[in-house]
Each structure stands twice: as C-alpha cells, then as structure tokens.
Backbone as CSV, one residue per row, in Angstrom:
resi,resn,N_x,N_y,N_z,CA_x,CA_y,CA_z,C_x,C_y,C_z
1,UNK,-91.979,-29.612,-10.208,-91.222,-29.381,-11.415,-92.070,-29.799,-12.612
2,UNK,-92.560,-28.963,-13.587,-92.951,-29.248,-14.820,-92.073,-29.279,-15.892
3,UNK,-92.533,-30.857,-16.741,-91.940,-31.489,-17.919,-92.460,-31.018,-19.119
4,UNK,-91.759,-30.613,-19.937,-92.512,-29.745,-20.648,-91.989,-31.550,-22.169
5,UNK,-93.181,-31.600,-22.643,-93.417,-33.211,-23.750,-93.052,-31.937,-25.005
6,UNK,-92.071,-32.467,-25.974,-91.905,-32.237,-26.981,-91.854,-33.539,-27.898
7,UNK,-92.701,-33.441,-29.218,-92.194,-34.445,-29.788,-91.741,-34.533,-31.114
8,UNK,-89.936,-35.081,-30.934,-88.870,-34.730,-31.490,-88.714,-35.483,-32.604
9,UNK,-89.507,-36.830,-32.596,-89.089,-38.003,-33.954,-89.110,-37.490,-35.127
10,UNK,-90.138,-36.739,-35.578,-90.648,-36.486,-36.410,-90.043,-35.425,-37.354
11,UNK,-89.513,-34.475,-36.901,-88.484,-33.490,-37.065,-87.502,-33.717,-38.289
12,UNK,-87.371,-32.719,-39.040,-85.971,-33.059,-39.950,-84.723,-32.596,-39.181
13,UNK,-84.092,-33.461,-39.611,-82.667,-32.908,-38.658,-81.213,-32.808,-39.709
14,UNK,-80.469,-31.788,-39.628,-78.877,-32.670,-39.316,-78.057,-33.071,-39.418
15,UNK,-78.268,-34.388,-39.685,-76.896,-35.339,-39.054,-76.199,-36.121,-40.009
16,UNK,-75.266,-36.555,-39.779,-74.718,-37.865,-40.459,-74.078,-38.869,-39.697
17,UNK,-74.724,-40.025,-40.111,-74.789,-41.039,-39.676,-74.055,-42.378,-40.550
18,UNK,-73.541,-43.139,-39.401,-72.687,-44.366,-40.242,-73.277,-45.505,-39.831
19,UNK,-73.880,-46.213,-41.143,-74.336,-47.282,-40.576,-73.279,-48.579,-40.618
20,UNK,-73.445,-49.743,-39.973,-72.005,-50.934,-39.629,-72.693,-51.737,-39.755
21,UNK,-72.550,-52.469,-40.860,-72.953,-54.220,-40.543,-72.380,-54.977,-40.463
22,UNK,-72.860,-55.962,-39.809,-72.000,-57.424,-39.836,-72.586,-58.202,-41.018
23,UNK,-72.169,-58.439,-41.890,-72.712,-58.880,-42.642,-72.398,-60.506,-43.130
24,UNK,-72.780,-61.144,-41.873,-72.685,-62.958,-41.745,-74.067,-63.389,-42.992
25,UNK,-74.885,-62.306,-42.484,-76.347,-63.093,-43.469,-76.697,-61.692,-44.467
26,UNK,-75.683,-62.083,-45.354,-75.627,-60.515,-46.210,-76.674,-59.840,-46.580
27,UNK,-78.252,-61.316,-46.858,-79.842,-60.918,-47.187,-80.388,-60.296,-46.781
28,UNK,-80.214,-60.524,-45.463,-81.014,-60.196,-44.009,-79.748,-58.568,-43.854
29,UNK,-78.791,-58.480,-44.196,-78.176,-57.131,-43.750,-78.550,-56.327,-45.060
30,UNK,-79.403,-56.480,-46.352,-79.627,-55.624,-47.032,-81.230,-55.395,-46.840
31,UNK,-82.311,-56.152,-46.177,-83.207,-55.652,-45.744,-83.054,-54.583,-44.819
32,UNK,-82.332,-55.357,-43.762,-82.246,-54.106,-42.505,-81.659,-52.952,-42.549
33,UNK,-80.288,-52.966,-44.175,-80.108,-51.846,-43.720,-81.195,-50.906,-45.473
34,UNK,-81.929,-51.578,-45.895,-82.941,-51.037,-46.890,-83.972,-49.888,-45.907
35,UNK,-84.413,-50.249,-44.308,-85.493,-50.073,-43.685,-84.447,-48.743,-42.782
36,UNK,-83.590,-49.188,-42.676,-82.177,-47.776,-41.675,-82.442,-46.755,-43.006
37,UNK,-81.798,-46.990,-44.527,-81.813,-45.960,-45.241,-83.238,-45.330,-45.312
38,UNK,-84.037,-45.539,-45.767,-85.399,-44.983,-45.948,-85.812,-44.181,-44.252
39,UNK,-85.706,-44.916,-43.194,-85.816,-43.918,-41.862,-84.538,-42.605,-42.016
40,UNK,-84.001,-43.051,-42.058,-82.777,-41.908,-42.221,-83.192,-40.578,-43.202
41,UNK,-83.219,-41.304,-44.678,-83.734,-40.074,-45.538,-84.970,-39.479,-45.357
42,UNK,-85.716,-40.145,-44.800,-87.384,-39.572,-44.170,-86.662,-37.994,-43.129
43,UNK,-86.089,-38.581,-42.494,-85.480,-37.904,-41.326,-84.370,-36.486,-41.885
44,UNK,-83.875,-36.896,-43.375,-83.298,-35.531,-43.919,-81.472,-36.237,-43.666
45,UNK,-81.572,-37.021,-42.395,-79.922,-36.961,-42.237,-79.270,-38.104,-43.502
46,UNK,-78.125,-37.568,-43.526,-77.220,-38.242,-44.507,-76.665,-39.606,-43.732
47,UNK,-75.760,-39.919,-45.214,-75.093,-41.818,-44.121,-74.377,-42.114,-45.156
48,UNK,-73.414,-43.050,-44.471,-72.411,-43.740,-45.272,-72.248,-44.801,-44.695
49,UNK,-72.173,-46.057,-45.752,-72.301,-47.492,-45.067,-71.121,-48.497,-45.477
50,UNK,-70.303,-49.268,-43.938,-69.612,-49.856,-44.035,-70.296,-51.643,-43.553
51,UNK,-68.909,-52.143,-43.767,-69.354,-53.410,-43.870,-68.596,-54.047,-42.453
52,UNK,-68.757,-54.477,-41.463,-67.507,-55.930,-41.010,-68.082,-56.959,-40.595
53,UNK,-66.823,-57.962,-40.235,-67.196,-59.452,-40.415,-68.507,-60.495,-39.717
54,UNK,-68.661,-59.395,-38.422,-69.638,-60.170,-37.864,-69.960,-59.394,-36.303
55,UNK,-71.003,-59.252,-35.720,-71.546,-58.739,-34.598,-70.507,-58.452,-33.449
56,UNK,-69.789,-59.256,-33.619,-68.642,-58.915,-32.303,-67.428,-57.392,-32.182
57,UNK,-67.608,-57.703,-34.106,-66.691,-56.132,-34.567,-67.140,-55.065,-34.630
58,UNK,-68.689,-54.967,-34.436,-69.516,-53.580,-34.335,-69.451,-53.194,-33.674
59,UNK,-69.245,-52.960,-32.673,-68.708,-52.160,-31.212,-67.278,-51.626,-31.565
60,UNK,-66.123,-52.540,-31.870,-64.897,-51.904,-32.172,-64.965,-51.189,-33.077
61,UNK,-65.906,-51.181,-34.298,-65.638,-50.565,-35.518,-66.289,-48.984,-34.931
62,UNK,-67.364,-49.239,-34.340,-68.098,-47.804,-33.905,-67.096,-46.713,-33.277
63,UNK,-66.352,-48.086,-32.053,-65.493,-46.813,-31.092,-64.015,-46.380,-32.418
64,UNK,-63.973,-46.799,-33.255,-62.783,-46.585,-34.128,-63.293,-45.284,-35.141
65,UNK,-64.487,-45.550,-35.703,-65.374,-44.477,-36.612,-65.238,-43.439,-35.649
66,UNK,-65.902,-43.557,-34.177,-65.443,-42.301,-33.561,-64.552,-41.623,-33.506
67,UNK,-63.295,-41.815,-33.640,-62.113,-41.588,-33.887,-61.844,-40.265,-34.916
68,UNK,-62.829,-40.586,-35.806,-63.057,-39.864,-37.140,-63.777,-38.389,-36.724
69,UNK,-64.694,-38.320,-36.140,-65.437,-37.255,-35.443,-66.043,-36.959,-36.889
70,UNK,-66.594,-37.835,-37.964,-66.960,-37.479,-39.001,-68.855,-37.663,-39.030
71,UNK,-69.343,-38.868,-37.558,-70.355,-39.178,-37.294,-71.174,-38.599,-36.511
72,UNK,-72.586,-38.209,-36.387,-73.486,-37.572,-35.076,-73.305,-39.026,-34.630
73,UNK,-74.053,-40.065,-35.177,-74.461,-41.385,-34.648,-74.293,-42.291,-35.539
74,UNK,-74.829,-43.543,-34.979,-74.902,-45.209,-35.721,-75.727,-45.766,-35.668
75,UNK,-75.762,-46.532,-36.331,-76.666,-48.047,-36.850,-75.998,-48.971,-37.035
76,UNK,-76.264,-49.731,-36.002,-75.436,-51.486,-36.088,-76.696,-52.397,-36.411
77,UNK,-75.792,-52.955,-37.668,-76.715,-53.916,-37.693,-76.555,-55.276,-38.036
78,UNK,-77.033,-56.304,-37.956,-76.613,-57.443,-37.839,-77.583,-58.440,-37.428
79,UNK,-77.278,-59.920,-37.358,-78.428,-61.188,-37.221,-77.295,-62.207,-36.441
80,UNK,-77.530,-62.374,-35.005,-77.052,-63.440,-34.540,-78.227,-64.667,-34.408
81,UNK,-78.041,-65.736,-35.221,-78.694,-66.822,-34.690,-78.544,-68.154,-33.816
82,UNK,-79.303,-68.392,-32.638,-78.962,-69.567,-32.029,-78.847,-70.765,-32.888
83,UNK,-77.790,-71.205,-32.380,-77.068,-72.252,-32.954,-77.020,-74.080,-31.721
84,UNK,-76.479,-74.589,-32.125,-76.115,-76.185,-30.908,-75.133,-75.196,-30.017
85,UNK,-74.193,-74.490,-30.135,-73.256,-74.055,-28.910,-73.524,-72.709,-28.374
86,UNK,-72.418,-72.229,-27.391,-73.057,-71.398,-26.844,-72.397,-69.904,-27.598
87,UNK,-72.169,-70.383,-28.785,-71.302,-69.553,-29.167,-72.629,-68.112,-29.117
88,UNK,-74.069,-68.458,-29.875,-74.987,-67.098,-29.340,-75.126,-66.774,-28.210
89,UNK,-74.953,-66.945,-26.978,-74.921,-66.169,-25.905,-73.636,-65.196,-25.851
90,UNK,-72.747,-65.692,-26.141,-71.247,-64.928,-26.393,-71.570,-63.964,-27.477
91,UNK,-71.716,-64.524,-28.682,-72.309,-62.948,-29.492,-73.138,-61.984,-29.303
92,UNK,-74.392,-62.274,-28.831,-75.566,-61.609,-28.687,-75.223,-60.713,-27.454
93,UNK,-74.903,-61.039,-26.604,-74.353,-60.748,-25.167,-73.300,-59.417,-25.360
94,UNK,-72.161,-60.342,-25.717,-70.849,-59.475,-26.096,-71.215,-58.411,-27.027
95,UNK,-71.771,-58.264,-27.926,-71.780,-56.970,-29.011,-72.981,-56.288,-28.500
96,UNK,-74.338,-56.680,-27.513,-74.970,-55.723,-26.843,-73.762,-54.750,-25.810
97,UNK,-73.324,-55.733,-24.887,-72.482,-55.112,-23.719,-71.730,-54.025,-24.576
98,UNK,-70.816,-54.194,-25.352,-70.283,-53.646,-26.157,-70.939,-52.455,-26.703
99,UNK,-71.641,-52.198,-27.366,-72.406,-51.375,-27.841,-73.149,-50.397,-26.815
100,UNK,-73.631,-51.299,-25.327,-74.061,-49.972,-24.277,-72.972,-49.338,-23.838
101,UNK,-72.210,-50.019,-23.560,-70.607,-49.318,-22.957,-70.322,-48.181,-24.056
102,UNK,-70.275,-47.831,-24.992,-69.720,-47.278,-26.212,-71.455,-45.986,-25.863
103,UNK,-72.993,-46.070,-25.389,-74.471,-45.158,-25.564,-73.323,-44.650,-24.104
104,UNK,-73.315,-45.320,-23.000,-72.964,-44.891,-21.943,-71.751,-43.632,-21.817
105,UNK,-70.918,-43.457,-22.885,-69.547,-43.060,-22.855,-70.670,-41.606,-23.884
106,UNK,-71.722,-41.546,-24.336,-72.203,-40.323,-25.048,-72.880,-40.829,-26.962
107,UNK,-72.036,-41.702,-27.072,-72.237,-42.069,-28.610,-73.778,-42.210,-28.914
108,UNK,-74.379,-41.843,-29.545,-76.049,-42.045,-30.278,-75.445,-43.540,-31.366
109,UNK,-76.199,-43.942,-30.677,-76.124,-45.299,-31.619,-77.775,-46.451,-31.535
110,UNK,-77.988,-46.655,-32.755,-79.262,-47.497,-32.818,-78.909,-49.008,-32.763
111,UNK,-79.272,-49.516,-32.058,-78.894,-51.476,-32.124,-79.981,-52.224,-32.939
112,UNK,-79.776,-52.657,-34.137,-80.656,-52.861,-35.247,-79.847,-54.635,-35.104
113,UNK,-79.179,-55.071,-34.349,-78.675,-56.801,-33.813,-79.616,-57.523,-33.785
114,UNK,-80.412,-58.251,-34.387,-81.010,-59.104,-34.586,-80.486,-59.864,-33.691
115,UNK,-80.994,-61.143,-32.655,-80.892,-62.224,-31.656,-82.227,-62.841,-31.446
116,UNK,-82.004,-63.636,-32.792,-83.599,-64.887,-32.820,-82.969,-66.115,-32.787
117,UNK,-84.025,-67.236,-32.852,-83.913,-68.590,-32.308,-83.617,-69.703,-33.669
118,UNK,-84.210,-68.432,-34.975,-84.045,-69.212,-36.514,-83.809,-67.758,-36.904
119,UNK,-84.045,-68.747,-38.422,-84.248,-67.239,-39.598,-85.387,-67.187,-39.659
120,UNK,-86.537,-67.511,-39.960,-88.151,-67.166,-39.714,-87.891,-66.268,-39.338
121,UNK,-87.388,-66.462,-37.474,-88.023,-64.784,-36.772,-87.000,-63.875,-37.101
122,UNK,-85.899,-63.816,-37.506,-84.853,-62.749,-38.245,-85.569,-62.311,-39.221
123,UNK,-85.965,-63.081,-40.204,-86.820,-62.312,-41.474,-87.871,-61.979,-41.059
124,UNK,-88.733,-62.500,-40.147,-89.920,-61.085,-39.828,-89.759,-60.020,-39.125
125,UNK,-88.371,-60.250,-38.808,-88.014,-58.992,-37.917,-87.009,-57.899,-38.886
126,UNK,-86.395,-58.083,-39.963,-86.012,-57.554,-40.646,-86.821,-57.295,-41.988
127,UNK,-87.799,-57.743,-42.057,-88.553,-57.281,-43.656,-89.234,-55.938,-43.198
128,UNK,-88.286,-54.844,-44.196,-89.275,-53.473,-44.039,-91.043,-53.789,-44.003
129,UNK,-91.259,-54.692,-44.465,-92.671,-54.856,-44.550,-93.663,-55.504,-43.131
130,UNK,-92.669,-55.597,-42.508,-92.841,-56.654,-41.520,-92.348,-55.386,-39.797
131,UNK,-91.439,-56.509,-39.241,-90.716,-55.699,-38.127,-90.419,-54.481,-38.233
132,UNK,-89.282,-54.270,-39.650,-88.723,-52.859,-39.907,-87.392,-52.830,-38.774
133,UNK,-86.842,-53.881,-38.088,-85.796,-53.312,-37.276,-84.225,-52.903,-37.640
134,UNK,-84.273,-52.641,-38.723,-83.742,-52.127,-39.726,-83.783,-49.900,-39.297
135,UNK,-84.794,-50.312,-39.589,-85.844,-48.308,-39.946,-85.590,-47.955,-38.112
136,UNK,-86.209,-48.909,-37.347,-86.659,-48.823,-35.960,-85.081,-48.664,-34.978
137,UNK,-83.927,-48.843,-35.800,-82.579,-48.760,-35.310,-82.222,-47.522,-35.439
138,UNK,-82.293,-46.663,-36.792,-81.903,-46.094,-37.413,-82.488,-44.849,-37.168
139,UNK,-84.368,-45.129,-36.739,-85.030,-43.931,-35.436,-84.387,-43.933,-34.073
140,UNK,-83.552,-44.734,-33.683,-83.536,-44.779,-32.480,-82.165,-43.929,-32.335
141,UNK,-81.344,-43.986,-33.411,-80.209,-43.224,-33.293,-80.298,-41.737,-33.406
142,UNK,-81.237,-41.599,-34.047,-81.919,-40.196,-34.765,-82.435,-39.783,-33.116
143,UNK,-83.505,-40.331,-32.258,-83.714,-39.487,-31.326,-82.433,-39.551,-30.319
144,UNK,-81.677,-40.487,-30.154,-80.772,-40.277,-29.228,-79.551,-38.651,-29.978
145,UNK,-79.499,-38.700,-31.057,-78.709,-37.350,-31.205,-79.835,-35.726,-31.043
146,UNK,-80.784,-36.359,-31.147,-82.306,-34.861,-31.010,-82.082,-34.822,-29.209
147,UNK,-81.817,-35.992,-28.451,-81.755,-36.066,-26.611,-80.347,-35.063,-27.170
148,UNK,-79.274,-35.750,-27.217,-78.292,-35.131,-27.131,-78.055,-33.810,-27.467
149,UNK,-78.431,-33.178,-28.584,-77.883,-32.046,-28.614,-79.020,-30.392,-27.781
150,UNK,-80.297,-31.594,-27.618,-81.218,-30.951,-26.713,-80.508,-30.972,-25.194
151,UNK,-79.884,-31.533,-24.882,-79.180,-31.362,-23.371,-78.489,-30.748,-23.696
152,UNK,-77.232,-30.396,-24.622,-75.874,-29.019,-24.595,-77.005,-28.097,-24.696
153,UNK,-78.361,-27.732,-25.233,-78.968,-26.327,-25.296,-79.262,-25.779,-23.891
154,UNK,-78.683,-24.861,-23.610,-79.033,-23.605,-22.397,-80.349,-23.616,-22.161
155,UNK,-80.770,-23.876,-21.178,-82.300,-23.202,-20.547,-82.234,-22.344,-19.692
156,UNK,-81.269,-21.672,-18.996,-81.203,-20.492,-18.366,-81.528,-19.164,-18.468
C-alpha cells in the first residue's frame, strides 16, 4: 500500500475557530493567546475568543461551544502551576483527560495548557518569542480540521 505525504500546514484554509482560556494568569493567557491569533491569521481562518475561570472548565466550555455548531475547532489555553498540594495533578490531569475525551468523540482541538513546575518555565513556554505554545496550539487545531475534512473526501 502506498502513502501518498502531502503537506497540509502550510495551506490557507477555512475555518473558524474558538479560542477558551482559563484565564487564572491573565499575562501568560494574553501571550499565548497573542501567538494562537497570529498562527490562525497566517493560516487565513477566523476566531472568536472567550474567557473561563480556570483549566478544569475548558473541556466543559468546548463540549458546550459544540453545541453551537458555529466552530471547525479550538484552542485551549491556559497555565497550570505546581503548587505544595496535589491540587496540579488534579488540574493538569483532569482538563488533559477531558480535552482527549472531547479529540476522541471527532472535535479538532489544540491543547495550548501549559503544566510547568514555576512561572519561568510557563513564560518561556508562552512568549511568542520563545516556546510560542500559544501559535503551536492553534497549528495543531488547524491540522487536525485539514486530517478531518481530508478523511470525509472520497478517494474512490
């Protein structure tokens, strides 16, 4: 069987896209989502950006936006940091699980969740200048809807 390599990133597409933050570290959620907008408009697709309280509600808010059928895909984004309890394993954990359960069910969604040990490595991981996991979320949603609507196309 031959794979025939297309490569799709690059492509204008499309779409519209909703990006979700949790916005606990409001700084760090206007870098990341500074580095989502600029990948997005590179990319041609449109977006509209909401806000909620914190990493655990991005999963509910996504499967609720779906609801809307107004989205191709998402961008979650957000900064859980380890703390003395175990309350970051419960966040970081819970709003990943959350969020694959929601790719698994079909949804294109980019996980732009920050889960560092400080803010140091959150801010080098969120400065467009730096990580970009902001931009690098916001590609990732972009090729998961280029997979997707490349599988409904007929090859017969």
């Amino acid at each position: 069987m031959k794979v025939e390599k297309k490569k799709m990133e690059s492509a204008k597409i499309k779409a519209k896209l909703l990006i979700l933050e949790a916005r606990f570290y409001a700084d760090m959620c206007d870098e990341l989502a500074k580095g989502a907008i600029a990948a997005l408009e590179r990319s041609g697709a449109t977006w509209d950006r909401l806000a909620v309280p914190g990493a655990l509600e991005l999963p509910g808010a996504i499967a609720m936006a779906e609801t809307s059928k107004r989205y191709d895909g998402y961008v979650a984004l957000g900064c859980v940091l380890r703390g003395e309890t175990t309350h970051y394993e419960i966040v970081s954990g819970e709003s990943a699980r959350g969020i694959m359960e929601l790719t698994l069910k079909g949804l294109c969604i980019g996980n732009g969740i920050l889960t560092c040990e400080n803010e140091a490595q959150a801010w080098a991981r969120a400065k467009t200048a730096e990580g970009d996991k902001g931009g690098g979320a916001a590609d990732a949603a972009l090729a998961m809807i280029r997979f997707k609507r490349a599988m409904k196309k007929k090859t017969r």
